[in-house]
N, C-alpha and C positions, 0 to 999 in steps of 0.2 A: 288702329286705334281702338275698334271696338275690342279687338283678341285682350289686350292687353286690362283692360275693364275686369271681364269677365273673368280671366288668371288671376286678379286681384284681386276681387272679390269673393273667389274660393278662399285664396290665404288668408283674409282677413276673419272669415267665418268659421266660430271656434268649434268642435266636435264636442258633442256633448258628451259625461259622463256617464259609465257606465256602471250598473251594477253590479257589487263582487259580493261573493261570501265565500266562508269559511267552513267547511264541513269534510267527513271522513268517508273514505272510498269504503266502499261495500261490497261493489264488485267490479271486478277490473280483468280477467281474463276470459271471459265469456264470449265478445264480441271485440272485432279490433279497433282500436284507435277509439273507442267508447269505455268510461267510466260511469258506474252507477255512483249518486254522494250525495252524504243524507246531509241534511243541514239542522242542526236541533236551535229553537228558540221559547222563549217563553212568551205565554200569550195570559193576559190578564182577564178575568171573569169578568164579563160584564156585572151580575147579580151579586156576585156574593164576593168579587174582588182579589180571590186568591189564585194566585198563577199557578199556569198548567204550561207542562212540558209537550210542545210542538214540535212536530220536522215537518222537512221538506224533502222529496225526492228529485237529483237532476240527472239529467244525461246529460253525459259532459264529453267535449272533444280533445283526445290526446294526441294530437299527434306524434309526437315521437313515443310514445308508449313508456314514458318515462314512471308514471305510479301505478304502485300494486297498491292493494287489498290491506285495509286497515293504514294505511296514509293520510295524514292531515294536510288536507290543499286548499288555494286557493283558487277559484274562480271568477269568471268575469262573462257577462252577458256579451250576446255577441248574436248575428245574423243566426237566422236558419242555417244549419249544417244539413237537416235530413229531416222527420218528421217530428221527432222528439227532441234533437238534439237541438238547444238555441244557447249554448254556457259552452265556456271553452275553458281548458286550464291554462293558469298564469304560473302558478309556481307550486315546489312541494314545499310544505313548510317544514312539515315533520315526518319521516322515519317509522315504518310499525316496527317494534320489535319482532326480528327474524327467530320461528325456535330452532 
């Protein structure tokens, strides 16, 4: 009686949302199954009101080593991998142009 509680109470408790963004690999063959990806946003002045162009930098986890360098991906927050690595990638969106 109790087991059965408890299993139902996992199911019924939803997982929360996670944080994604969207930003361009920078560097992808340096270290394995690691992506470096910048994420650019705009951030608003406090004083004088006019937006300024921000990024972010992530380490991100690839496993299948699926994106190179200059790829548009998306990410999704996710447990510690290692000491920098806490983002994992979900998908490529975009393609860099190969020369």
């Amino acid at each position: 009686m109790a087991e059965s509680t408890a299993t139902q109470g996992r199911q019924d408790s939803k997982r929360t949302l996670r944080r994604q963004m969207v930003g361009v690999v920078t560097s992808a063959n340096k270290t394995p199954k690691t992506l470096r990806v910048e994420v650019e946003y705009l951030v608003r002045h406090s004083k004088y009101g006019k937006y300024l162009r921000d990024r972010s930098i992530l380490h991100v986890h690839d496993e299948r080593q699926e994106a190179r360098q200059g790829d548009r991906v998306q990410v999704m927050e996710c447990r510690p991998v290692s000491k920098t690595k806490t983002w994992r990638l979900v998908k490529v969106l975009q393609r860099a142009a190969q020369d």
